[in-house]
Residue frames relative to the residue before (quaternion, step in Angstrom):
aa qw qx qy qz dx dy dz
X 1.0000 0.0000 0.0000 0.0000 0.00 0.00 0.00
X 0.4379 -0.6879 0.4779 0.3265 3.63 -1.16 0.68
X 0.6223 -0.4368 0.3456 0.5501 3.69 -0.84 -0.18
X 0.6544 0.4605 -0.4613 0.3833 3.94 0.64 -0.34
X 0.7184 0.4276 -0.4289 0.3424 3.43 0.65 -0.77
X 0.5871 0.6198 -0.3734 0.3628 3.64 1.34 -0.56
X 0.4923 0.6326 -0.3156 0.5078 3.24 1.59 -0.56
X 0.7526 0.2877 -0.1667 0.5684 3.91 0.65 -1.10
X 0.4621 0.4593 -0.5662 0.5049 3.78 0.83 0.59
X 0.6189 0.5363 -0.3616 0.4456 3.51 0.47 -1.98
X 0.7815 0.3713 -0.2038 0.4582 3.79 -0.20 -1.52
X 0.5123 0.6483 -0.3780 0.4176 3.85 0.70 0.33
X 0.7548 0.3007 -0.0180 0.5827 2.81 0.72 -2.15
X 0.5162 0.4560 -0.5359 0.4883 3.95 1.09 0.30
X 0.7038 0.5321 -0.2411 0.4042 3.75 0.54 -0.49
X 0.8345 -0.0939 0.1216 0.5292 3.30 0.13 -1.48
X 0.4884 0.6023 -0.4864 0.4026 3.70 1.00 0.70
X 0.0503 -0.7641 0.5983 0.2359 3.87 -1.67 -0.67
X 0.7079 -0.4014 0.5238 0.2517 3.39 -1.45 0.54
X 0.5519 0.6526 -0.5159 -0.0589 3.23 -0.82 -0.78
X 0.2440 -0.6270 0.7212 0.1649 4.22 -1.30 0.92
X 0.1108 0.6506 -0.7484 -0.0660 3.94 -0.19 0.49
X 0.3025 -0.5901 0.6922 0.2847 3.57 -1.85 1.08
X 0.0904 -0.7295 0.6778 -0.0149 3.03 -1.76 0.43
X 0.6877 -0.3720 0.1504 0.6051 3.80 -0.95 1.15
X 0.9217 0.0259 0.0350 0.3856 3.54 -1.09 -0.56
X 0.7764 0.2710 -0.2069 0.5300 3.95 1.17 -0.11
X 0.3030 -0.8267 0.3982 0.2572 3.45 -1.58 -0.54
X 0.3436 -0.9011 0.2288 0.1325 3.38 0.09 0.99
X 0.0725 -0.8033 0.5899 0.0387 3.63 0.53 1.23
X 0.0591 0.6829 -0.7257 0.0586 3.34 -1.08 1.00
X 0.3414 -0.6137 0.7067 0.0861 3.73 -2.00 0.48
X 0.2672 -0.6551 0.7058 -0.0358 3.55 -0.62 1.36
X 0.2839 0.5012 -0.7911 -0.2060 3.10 -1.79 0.21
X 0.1835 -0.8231 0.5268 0.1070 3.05 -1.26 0.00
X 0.1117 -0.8567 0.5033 0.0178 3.87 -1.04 1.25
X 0.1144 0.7674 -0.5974 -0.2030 3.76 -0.20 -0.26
X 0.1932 0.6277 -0.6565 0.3710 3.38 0.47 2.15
X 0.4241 -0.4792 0.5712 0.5140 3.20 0.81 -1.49
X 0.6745 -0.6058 0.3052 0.2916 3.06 -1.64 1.05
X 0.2408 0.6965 -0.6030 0.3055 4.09 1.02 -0.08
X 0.8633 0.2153 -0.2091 0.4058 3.71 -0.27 -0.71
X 0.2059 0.6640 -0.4562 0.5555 4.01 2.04 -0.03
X 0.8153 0.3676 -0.2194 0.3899 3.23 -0.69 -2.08
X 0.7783 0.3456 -0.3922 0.3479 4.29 0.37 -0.82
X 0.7782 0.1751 -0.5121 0.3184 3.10 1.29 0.29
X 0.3329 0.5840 -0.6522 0.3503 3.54 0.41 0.73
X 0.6817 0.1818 -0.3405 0.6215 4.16 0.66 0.01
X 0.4938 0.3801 -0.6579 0.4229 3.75 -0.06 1.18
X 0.7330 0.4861 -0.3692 0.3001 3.41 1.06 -0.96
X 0.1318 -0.7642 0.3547 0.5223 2.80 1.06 -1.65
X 0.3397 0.8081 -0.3956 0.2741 3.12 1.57 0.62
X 0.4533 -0.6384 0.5227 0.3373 3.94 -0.25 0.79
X 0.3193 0.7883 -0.5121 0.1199 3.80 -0.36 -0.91
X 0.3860 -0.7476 0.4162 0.3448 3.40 -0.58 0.26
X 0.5339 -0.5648 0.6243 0.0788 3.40 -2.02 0.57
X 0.5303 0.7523 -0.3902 0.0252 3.51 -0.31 0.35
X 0.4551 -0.7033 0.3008 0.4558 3.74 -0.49 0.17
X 0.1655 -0.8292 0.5302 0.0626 3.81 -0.81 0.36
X 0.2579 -0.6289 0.6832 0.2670 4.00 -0.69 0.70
X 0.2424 -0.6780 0.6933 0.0288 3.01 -1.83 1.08
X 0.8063 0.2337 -0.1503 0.5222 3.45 -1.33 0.30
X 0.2508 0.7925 -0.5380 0.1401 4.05 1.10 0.10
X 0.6546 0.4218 -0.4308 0.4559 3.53 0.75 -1.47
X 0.6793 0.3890 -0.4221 0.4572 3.98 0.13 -0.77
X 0.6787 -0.5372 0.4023 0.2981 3.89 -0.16 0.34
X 0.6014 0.5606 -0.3682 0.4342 3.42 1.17 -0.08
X 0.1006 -0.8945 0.4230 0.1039 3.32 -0.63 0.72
X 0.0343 0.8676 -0.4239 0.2575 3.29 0.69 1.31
X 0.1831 -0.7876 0.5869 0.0407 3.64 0.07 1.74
X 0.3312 -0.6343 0.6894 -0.1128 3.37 -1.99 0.99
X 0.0679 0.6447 -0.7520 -0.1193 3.66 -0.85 0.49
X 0.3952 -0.6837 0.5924 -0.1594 2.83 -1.89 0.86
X 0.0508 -0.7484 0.6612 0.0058 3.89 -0.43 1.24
X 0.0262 -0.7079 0.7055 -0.0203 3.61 -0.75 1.13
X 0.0703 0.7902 -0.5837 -0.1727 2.85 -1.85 0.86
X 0.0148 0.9336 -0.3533 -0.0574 3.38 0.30 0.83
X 0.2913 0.6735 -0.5839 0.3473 3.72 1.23 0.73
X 0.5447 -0.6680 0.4440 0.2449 3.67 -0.89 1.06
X 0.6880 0.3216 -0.3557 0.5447 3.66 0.63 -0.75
X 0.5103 0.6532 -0.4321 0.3553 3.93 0.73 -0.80
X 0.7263 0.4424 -0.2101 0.4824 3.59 0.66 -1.42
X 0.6980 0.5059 -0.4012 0.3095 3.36 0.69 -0.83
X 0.6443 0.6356 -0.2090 0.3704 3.41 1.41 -1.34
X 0.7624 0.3927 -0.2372 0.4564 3.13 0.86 -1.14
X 0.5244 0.5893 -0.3455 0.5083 4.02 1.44 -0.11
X 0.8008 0.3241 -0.3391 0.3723 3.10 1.19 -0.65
X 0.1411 0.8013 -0.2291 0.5343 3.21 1.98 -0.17
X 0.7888 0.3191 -0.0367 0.5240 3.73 -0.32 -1.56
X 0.8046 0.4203 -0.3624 0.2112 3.74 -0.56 -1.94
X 0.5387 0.2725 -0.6959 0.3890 3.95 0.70 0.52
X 0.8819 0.2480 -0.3165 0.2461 3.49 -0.68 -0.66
X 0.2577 0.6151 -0.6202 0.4130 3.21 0.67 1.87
X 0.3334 -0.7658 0.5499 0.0036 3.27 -0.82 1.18
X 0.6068 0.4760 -0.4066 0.4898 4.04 0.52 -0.61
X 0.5753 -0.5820 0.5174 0.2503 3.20 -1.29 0.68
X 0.8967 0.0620 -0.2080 0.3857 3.67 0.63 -0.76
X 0.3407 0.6788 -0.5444 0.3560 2.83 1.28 0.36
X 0.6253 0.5532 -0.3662 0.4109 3.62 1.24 -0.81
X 0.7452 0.3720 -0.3600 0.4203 3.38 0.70 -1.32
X 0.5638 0.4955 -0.5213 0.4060 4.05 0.82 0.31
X 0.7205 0.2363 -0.4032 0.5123 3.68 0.34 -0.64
X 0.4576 0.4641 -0.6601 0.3734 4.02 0.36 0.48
X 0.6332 0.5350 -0.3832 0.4074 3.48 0.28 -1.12
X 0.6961 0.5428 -0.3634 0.2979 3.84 0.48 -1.38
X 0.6866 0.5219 -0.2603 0.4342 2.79 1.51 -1.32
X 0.5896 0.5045 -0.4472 0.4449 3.99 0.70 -0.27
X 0.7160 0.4605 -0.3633 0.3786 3.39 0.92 -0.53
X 0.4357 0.6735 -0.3294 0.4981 3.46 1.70 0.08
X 0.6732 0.6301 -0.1386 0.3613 3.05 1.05 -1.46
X 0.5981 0.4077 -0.1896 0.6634 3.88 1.60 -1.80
X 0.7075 0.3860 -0.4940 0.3260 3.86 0.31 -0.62
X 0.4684 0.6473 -0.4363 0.4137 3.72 1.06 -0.45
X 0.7108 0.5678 -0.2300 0.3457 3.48 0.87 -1.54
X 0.8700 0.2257 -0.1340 0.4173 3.23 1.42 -1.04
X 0.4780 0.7336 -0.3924 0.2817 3.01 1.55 0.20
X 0.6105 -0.5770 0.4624 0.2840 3.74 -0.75 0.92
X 0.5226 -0.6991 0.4387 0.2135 3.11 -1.10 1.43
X 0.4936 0.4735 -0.5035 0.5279 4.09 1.23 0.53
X 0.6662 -0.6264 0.3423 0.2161 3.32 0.55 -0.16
X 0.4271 0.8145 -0.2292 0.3189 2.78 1.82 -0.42
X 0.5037 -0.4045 0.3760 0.6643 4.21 -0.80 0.77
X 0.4902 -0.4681 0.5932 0.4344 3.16 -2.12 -1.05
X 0.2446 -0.8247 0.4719 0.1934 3.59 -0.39 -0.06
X 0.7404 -0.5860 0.1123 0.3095 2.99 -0.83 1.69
X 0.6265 0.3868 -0.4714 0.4854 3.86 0.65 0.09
X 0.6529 0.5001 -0.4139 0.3902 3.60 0.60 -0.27
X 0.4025 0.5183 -0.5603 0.5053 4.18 1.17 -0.36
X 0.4483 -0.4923 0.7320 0.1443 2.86 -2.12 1.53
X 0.7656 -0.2094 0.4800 0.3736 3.33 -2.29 0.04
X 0.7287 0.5092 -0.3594 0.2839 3.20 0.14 -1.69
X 0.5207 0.6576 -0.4551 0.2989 3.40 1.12 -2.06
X 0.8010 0.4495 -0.2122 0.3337 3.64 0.08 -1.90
X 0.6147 0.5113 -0.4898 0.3476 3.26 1.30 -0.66
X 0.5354 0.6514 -0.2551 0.4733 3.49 1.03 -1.07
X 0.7515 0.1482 -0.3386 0.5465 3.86 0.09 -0.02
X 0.6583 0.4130 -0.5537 0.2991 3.40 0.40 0.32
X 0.3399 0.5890 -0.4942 0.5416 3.78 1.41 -0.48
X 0.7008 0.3410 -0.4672 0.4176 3.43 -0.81 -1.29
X 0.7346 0.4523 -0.3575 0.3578 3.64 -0.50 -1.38
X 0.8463 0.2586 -0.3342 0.3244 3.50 0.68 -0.80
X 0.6259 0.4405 -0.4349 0.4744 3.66 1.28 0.49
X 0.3515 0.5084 -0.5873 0.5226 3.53 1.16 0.44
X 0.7014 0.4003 -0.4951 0.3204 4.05 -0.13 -0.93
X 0.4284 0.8020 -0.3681 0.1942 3.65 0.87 -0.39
């Protein structure tokens, strides 16, 4: 990407995008949301700014409260994908916490490198430091924000 499109990713995902480390049974699951309820026309330019495959789809929001109010949705949740393109993006991110979440994501990028087994292989839950957990709970609690 050139510095403009990194500029409209960054200023996307400050606006209408999210962070998220979700922990699961034995791993962790960094994933990148954006998110329109135009339709996917502006999804699809940036999934070809990124070149990141990820998926497109349409979602109902607010369903359990009776309101039925659809959303489309660019996810990327491929571990090296997210990392690249956060690191890619986080100068010309401008929100304050959006920054301090994808700083944080990125440290947790940073310890999984540290412990990850020279096959290459995830880490597996006895090897996640203190920190790991300390990190997805931050995120989660400045996402509620």
């Amino acid at each position: 990407m050139n510095d403009i499109e990194k500029s409209y990713v960054a200023c996307f995902l400050d606006t209408d995008g999210t962070v998220t480390l979700r922990k699961k049974k034995s791993w962790f699951d960094p994933r990148i949301i954006f998110v329109n309820s135009e339709g996917t026309v502006i999804l699809n330019i940036l999934r070809k700014m990124t070149g990141i495959r990820g998926s497109i789809g349409e979602h109902c929001r607010y369903k359990n409260k009776g309101i039925d109010k659809k959303e489309y949705r660019y996810e990327i949740d491929c571990h090296d994908s997210v990392e690249s393109l956060l690191r890619e993006i986080f100068p010309f991110m401008k929100l304050e916490r959006k920054r301090k979440i994808v700083k944080l994501l990125l440290e947790y990028f940073d310890i999984r490198h540290r412990i990850t087994k020279k096959d290459k292989k995830r880490p597996k839950s006895k090897d996640f430091t203190e920190r790991m957990f300390e990190i997805q709970k931050e995120i989660a609690r400045l996402n509620k924000k």
